[in-house]
C-alpha positions in Angstrom: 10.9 16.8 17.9 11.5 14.4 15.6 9.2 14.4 12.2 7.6 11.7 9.9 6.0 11.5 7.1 4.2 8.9 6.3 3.2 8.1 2.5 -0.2 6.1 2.2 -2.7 5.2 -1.1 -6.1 4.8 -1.2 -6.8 2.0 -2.9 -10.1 -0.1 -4.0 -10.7 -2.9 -1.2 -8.6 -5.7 -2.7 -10.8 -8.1 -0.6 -13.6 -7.2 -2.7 -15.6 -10.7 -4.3 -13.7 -11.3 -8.1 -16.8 -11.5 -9.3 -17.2 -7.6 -9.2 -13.6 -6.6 -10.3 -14.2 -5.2 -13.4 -11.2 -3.4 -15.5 -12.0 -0.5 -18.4 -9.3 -2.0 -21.3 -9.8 1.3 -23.1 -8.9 3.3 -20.4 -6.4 0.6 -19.2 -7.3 0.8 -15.1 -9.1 -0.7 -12.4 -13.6 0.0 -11.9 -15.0 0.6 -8.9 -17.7 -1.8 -8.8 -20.7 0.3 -7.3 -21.1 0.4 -3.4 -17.6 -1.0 -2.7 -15.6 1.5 -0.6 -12.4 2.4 -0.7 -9.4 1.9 1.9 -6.1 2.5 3.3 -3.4 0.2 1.8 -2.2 -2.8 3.5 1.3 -2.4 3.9 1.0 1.5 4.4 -1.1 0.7 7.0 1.6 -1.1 8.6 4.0 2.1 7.9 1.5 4.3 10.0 1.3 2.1 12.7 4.8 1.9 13.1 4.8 5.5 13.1 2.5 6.0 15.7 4.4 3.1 18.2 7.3 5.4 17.9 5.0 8.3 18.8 3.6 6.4 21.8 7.3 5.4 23.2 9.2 8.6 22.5 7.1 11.2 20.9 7.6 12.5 17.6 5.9 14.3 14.7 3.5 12.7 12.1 2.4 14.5 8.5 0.7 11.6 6.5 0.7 12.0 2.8 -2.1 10.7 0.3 -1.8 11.2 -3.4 -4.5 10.6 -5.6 -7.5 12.1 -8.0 -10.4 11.8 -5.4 -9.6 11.5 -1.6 -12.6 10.1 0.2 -12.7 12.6 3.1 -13.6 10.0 5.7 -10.4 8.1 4.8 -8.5 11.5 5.4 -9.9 12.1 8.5 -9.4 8.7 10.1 -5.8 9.2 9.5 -6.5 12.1 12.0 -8.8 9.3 14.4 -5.6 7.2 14.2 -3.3 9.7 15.7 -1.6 12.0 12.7 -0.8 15.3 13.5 -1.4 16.8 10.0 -2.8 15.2 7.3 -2.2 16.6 3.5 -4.3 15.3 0.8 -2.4 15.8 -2.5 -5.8 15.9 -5.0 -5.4 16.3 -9.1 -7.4 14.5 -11.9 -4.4 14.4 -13.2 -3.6 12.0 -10.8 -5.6 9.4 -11.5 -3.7 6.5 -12.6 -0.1 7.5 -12.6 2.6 5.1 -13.1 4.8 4.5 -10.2 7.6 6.6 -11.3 5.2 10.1 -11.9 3.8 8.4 -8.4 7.2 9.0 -6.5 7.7 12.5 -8.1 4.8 13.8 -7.2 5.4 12.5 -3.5 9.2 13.8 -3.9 7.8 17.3 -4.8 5.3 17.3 -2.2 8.1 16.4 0.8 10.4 19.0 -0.6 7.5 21.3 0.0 6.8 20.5 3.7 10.4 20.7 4.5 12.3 19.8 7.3 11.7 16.2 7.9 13.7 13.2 10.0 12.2 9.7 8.6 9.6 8.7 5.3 8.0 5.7 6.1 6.0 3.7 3.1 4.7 0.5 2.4 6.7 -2.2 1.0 4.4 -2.0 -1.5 0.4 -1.3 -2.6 -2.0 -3.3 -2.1 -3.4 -2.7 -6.4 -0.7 -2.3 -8.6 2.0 -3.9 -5.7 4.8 -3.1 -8.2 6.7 -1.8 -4.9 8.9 1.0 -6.8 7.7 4.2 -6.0 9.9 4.2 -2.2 12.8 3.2 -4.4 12.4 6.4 -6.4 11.0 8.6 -3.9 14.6 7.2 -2.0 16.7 8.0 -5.1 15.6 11.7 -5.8 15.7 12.9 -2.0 19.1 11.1 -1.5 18.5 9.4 1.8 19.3 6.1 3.0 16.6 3.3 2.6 15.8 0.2 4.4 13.3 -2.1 2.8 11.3 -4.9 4.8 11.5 -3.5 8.3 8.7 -4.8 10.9 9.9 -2.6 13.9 11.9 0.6 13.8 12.9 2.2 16.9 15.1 6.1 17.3 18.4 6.6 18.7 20.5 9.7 18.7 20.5 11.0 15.1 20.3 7.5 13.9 16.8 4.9 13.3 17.8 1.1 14.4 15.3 -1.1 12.1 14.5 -4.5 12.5 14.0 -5.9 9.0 12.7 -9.4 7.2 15.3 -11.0 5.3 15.1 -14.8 3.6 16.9 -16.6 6.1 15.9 -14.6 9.1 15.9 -11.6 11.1 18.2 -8.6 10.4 19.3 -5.1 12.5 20.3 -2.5 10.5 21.2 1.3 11.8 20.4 4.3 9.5 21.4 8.0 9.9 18.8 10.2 9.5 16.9 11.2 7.4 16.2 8.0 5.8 13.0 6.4 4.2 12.4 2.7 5.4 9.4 0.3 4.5 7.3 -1.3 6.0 5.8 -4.9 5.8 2.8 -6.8 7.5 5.2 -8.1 10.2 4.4 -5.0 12.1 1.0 -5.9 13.0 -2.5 -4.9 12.2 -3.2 -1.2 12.4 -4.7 0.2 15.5 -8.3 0.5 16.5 -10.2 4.1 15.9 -13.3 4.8 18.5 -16.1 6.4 17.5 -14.9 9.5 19.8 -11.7 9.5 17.9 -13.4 10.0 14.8 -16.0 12.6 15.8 -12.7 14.7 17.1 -11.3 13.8 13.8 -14.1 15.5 12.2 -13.4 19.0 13.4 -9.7 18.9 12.1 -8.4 20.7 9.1 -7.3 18.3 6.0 -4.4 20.3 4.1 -5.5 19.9 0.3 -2.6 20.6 -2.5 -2.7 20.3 -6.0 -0.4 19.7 -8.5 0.4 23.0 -8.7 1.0 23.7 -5.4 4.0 21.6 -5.6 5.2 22.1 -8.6 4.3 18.8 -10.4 3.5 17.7 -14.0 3.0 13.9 -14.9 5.7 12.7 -17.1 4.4 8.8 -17.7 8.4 6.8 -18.5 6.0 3.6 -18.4 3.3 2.6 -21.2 0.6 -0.3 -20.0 0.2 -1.9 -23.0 -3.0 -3.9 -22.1 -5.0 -4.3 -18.9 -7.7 -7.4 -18.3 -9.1 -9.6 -16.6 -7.8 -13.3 -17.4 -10.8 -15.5 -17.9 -10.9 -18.4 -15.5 -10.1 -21.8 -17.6 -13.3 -24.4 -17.3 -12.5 -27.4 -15.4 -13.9 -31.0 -16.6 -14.1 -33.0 -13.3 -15.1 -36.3 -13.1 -16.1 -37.6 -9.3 -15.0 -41.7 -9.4 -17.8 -43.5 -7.4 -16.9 -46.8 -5.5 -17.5 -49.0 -2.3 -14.3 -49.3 -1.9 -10.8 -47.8 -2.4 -9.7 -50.8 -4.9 -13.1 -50.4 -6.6 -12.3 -46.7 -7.1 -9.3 -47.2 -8.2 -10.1 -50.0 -10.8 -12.8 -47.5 -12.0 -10.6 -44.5 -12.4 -8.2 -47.1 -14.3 -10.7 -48.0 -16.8 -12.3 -44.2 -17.4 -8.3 -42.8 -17.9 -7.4 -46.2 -20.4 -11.2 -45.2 -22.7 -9.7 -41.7 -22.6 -6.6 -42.5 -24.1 -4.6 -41.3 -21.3 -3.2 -45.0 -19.4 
Protein backbone atom coordinates (compact mmCIF):
# COMPACT_ATOMS: atom_id res chain seq x y z
CA UNK A 1 0.00 0.00 0.00
CA UNK A 2 1.23 3.01 -0.84
CA UNK A 3 2.62 5.45 2.27
CA UNK A 4 2.63 9.28 3.05
CA UNK A 5 3.86 11.20 5.20
CA UNK A 6 2.65 14.29 5.76
CA UNK A 7 4.74 17.14 7.49
CA UNK A 8 2.53 19.76 9.44
CA UNK A 9 3.38 22.86 12.14
CA UNK A 10 1.55 24.13 14.80
CA UNK A 11 1.52 27.38 14.63
CA UNK A 12 -0.07 30.46 16.69
CA UNK A 13 -3.57 31.45 14.85
CA UNK A 14 -2.28 33.98 12.31
CA UNK A 15 -5.86 35.36 12.34
CA UNK A 16 -5.40 36.44 15.72
CA UNK A 17 -6.42 40.63 16.23
CA UNK A 18 -2.69 42.63 15.80
CA UNK A 19 -3.46 44.16 18.59
CA UNK A 20 -2.45 41.09 20.74
CA UNK A 21 0.65 40.00 18.68
CA UNK A 22 3.22 40.63 20.87
CA UNK A 23 7.11 39.59 19.97
CA UNK A 24 9.91 38.94 22.98
CA UNK A 25 13.02 41.00 21.12
CA UNK A 26 15.31 39.43 23.73
CA UNK A 27 14.41 36.11 23.00
CA UNK A 28 13.82 37.07 19.25
CA UNK A 29 10.33 34.96 18.69
CA UNK A 30 6.71 35.20 18.54
CA UNK A 31 4.20 35.39 22.27
CA UNK A 32 1.36 33.74 22.68
CA UNK A 33 -0.97 36.26 23.74
CA UNK A 34 -2.98 34.49 26.66
CA UNK A 35 -6.25 32.46 25.65
CA UNK A 36 -5.39 32.32 21.89
CA UNK A 37 -5.05 28.73 20.71
CA UNK A 38 -3.01 27.30 18.57
CA UNK A 39 -3.57 25.57 15.05
CA UNK A 40 -2.74 23.52 12.16
CA UNK A 41 -0.92 25.52 9.36
CA UNK A 42 -2.72 26.78 6.41
CA UNK A 43 -1.02 25.39 3.59
CA UNK A 44 -0.12 21.99 5.51
CA UNK A 45 -3.52 21.78 5.95
CA UNK A 46 -3.99 21.76 2.37
CA UNK A 47 -1.09 18.92 2.15
CA UNK A 48 -3.28 16.64 4.52
CA UNK A 49 -6.17 17.05 2.75
CA UNK A 50 -4.71 16.18 -0.36
CA UNK A 51 -3.46 13.21 1.29
CA UNK A 52 -6.59 12.05 2.53
CA UNK A 53 -8.50 12.57 -1.25
CA UNK A 54 -5.94 10.20 -2.43
CA UNK A 55 -6.86 7.91 0.48
CA UNK A 56 -10.50 8.17 -0.28
CA UNK A 57 -10.02 7.35 -4.28
CA UNK A 58 -7.36 4.63 -4.07
CA UNK A 59 -6.32 3.93 -0.55
CA UNK A 60 -3.06 4.45 0.79
CA UNK A 61 -1.11 4.94 4.01
CA UNK A 62 -0.92 8.19 6.08
CA UNK A 63 1.92 8.97 9.08
CA UNK A 64 1.63 12.77 9.78
CA UNK A 65 4.51 14.42 11.24
CA UNK A 66 4.56 17.51 13.74
CA UNK A 67 7.76 19.03 15.07
CA UNK A 68 7.85 21.30 17.77
CA UNK A 69 8.58 22.11 21.66
CA UNK A 70 4.92 21.66 22.99
CA UNK A 71 2.30 19.69 20.91
CA UNK A 72 -1.10 20.60 22.03
CA UNK A 73 -2.56 17.03 22.30
CA UNK A 74 -5.95 18.05 20.96
CA UNK A 75 -4.21 19.28 17.76
CA UNK A 76 -2.46 15.70 17.63
CA UNK A 77 -5.45 13.92 17.88
CA UNK A 78 -7.57 15.67 15.38
CA UNK A 79 -5.07 14.77 12.89
CA UNK A 80 -6.35 11.15 13.95
CA UNK A 81 -10.39 12.81 13.70
CA UNK A 82 -9.28 13.80 10.11
CA UNK A 83 -8.30 10.47 8.93
CA UNK A 84 -4.36 9.73 9.68
CA UNK A 85 -3.36 6.43 10.35
CA UNK A 86 -0.43 7.24 12.72
CA UNK A 87 0.35 10.32 14.00
CA UNK A 88 4.05 11.03 15.51
CA UNK A 89 4.61 14.05 17.55
CA UNK A 90 8.29 14.91 17.41
CA UNK A 91 8.55 16.98 21.07
CA UNK A 92 12.03 18.76 22.38
CA UNK A 93 12.47 22.19 24.07
CA UNK A 94 15.13 22.20 22.04
CA UNK A 95 12.77 22.71 19.39
CA UNK A 96 11.42 25.70 20.05
CA UNK A 97 12.24 28.12 17.61
CA UNK A 98 14.52 26.46 15.10
CA UNK A 99 15.50 28.00 12.01
CA UNK A 100 14.17 26.44 8.84
CA UNK A 101 17.26 24.66 8.00
CA UNK A 102 17.65 22.70 11.80
CA UNK A 103 13.61 22.57 10.88
CA UNK A 104 14.10 20.21 7.78
CA UNK A 105 16.88 18.14 9.53
CA UNK A 106 15.11 17.33 12.25
CA UNK A 107 12.12 16.28 9.83
CA UNK A 108 14.87 14.43 7.55
CA UNK A 109 16.05 12.48 10.60
CA UNK A 110 12.75 11.63 11.74
CA UNK A 111 11.57 10.14 7.99
CA UNK A 112 14.75 8.17 7.79
CA UNK A 113 13.52 6.71 11.08
CA UNK A 114 10.04 5.53 10.01
CA UNK A 115 11.43 4.06 6.89
CA UNK A 116 9.97 2.82 3.92
CA UNK A 117 7.92 5.62 2.50
CA UNK A 118 6.32 6.49 -1.23
CA UNK A 119 5.39 10.42 -1.20
CA UNK A 120 6.17 13.61 1.57
CA UNK A 121 3.71 16.04 1.27
CA UNK A 122 4.24 19.68 2.94
CA UNK A 123 3.00 23.00 2.73
CA UNK A 124 4.23 25.47 0.30
CA UNK A 125 5.05 27.19 3.13
CA UNK A 126 3.94 28.20 7.09
CA UNK A 127 1.66 30.07 7.96
CA UNK A 128 4.37 32.26 10.80
CA UNK A 129 7.65 32.43 9.57
CA UNK A 130 6.35 31.54 5.67
CA UNK A 131 10.04 31.57 4.62
CA UNK A 132 8.93 28.28 2.59
CA UNK A 133 12.58 26.46 2.76
CA UNK A 134 12.41 23.72 5.00
CA UNK A 135 10.63 21.20 1.81
CA UNK A 136 13.47 22.51 -0.20
CA UNK A 137 15.94 20.97 2.34
CA UNK A 138 13.99 18.18 3.64
CA UNK A 139 14.00 17.43 -0.64
CA UNK A 140 17.80 17.96 -0.90
CA UNK A 141 18.99 15.59 1.94
CA UNK A 142 16.51 12.57 1.19
CA UNK A 143 17.36 12.98 -2.58
CA UNK A 144 13.87 12.80 -4.05
CA UNK A 145 12.25 14.60 -6.69
CA UNK A 146 10.17 17.75 -5.73
CA UNK A 147 7.21 19.50 -7.09
CA UNK A 148 6.33 22.76 -5.63
CA UNK A 149 2.74 24.47 -5.99
CA UNK A 150 0.62 21.45 -6.67
CA UNK A 151 -3.25 21.85 -5.96
CA UNK A 152 -4.21 18.15 -6.95
CA UNK A 153 -1.99 15.08 -7.01
CA UNK A 154 -3.29 11.86 -8.13
CA UNK A 155 -1.11 8.04 -8.22
CA UNK A 156 -0.22 6.05 -11.10
CA UNK A 157 1.97 3.03 -11.40
CA UNK A 158 5.23 3.87 -9.56
CA UNK A 159 4.77 7.39 -10.61
CA UNK A 160 2.52 10.72 -8.78
CA UNK A 161 0.83 12.90 -11.73
CA UNK A 162 0.56 16.55 -9.94
CA UNK A 163 -1.38 19.33 -11.10
CA UNK A 164 0.65 22.43 -10.13
CA UNK A 165 0.14 26.57 -10.12
CA UNK A 166 2.39 28.14 -12.32
CA UNK A 167 2.32 32.27 -13.34
CA UNK A 168 0.67 31.90 -16.50
CA UNK A 169 -1.44 28.99 -15.78
CA UNK A 170 -1.99 25.45 -15.10
CA UNK A 171 0.82 22.89 -15.24
CA UNK A 172 1.00 18.64 -15.23
CA UNK A 173 3.98 17.33 -14.14
CA UNK A 174 4.80 13.39 -13.58
CA UNK A 175 7.15 12.29 -10.72
CA UNK A 176 8.66 8.84 -9.87
CA UNK A 177 8.34 7.96 -6.60
CA UNK A 178 9.32 8.73 -3.84
CA UNK A 179 9.08 12.28 -4.23
CA UNK A 180 8.04 15.26 -1.88
CA UNK A 181 5.53 17.78 -3.50
CA UNK A 182 3.80 20.89 -1.85
CA UNK A 183 0.99 21.96 -1.49
CA UNK A 184 -0.96 25.30 -1.89
CA UNK A 185 -4.48 26.62 -0.92
CA UNK A 186 -5.77 25.67 -4.46
CA UNK A 187 -6.61 22.39 -2.96
CA UNK A 188 -9.38 23.42 -0.95
CA UNK A 189 -10.25 23.95 2.66
CA UNK A 190 -9.50 21.03 4.93
CA UNK A 191 -12.24 18.56 5.74
CA UNK A 192 -14.82 18.67 8.44
CA UNK A 193 -14.08 16.54 11.82
CA UNK A 194 -17.51 15.30 13.83
CA UNK A 195 -17.68 15.22 17.13
CA UNK A 196 -17.70 11.24 16.94
CA UNK A 197 -14.58 11.42 14.94
CA UNK A 198 -12.88 13.15 17.61
CA UNK A 199 -14.14 11.16 20.59
CA UNK A 200 -12.69 7.96 18.48
CA UNK A 201 -9.68 10.06 18.09
CA UNK A 202 -9.39 10.20 21.66
CA UNK A 203 -8.68 6.54 22.29
CA UNK A 204 -5.73 6.43 19.68
CA UNK A 205 -2.12 6.21 20.50
CA UNK A 206 0.06 9.59 19.58
CA UNK A 207 3.75 8.27 18.89
CA UNK A 208 5.97 10.90 20.83
CA UNK A 209 9.94 11.10 19.77
CA UNK A 210 12.51 13.17 20.97
CA UNK A 211 15.42 14.42 19.64
CA UNK A 212 17.12 11.73 20.64
CA UNK A 213 15.08 9.24 19.35
CA UNK A 214 16.10 10.26 16.02
CA UNK A 215 19.29 11.21 16.34
CA UNK A 216 19.02 15.03 16.04
CA UNK A 217 21.05 18.07 17.49
CA UNK A 218 20.16 21.69 16.38
CA UNK A 219 22.88 23.20 14.38
CA UNK A 220 21.28 27.00 13.80
CA UNK A 221 23.33 28.06 9.94
CA UNK A 222 20.87 31.19 10.34
CA UNK A 223 21.23 34.18 13.04
CA UNK A 224 17.92 36.54 13.43
CA UNK A 225 19.41 39.54 14.03
CA UNK A 226 16.36 41.42 15.37
CA UNK A 227 12.67 40.57 15.77
CA UNK A 228 9.73 43.41 16.26
CA UNK A 229 6.90 44.64 15.80
CA UNK A 230 6.91 47.73 13.28
CA UNK A 231 4.90 50.53 14.83
CA UNK A 232 2.01 51.61 12.67
CA UNK A 233 2.91 55.33 11.22
CA UNK A 234 0.02 58.08 12.45
CA UNK A 235 -2.03 59.27 9.71
CA UNK A 236 -3.11 63.16 9.54
CA UNK A 237 -6.45 63.09 7.69
CA UNK A 238 -8.26 65.92 6.93
CA UNK A 239 -12.24 65.20 5.77
CA UNK A 240 -12.96 68.31 3.03
CA UNK A 241 -16.58 69.39 3.67
CA UNK A 242 -18.76 70.84 0.82
CA UNK A 243 -22.32 71.08 -0.85
CA UNK A 244 -21.04 70.29 -3.72
CA UNK A 245 -18.30 68.48 -5.72
CA UNK A 246 -16.86 72.03 -7.17
CA UNK A 247 -17.16 73.45 -3.63
CA UNK A 248 -15.08 70.51 -2.35
CA UNK A 249 -12.81 70.73 -4.65
CA UNK A 250 -12.09 74.59 -4.45
CA UNK A 251 -11.84 73.83 -0.62
CA UNK A 252 -9.33 71.11 -0.92
CA UNK A 253 -7.47 73.61 -3.40
CA UNK A 254 -7.16 76.28 -0.89
CA UNK A 255 -6.22 73.92 2.39
CA UNK A 256 -3.27 72.07 -0.05
CA UNK A 257 -1.95 75.95 -1.46
CA UNK A 258 -1.85 77.30 2.87
CA UNK A 259 0.03 74.09 3.25
CA UNK A 260 2.53 74.71 0.87
CA UNK A 261 1.92 71.76 -1.12
CA UNK A 262 -0.09 73.43 -4.65
Amino acid sequence: MTHIIVCVKIVMDPEMPFSVFKVDPDLKKPIAPEGTVSVLSTFDESALEAALRIKDDQGCKITVLSLGADLPKALLQKLYALGADDVIGIEAPEFDNLDAFSTAGALVRAIEKIGDFDLVFMGRQSADWETGLVWAGVAEALNLPSVSLVRKATLGDGQVTAVRCVSDGIEVVEADLPALLTFTSEVGEIRFTSLKDMMKAKKKNIVKWSAADIGFEATARMNLIELFVPEIPVVDCQVIQGESDGEKGRRLASTLSDRGLL
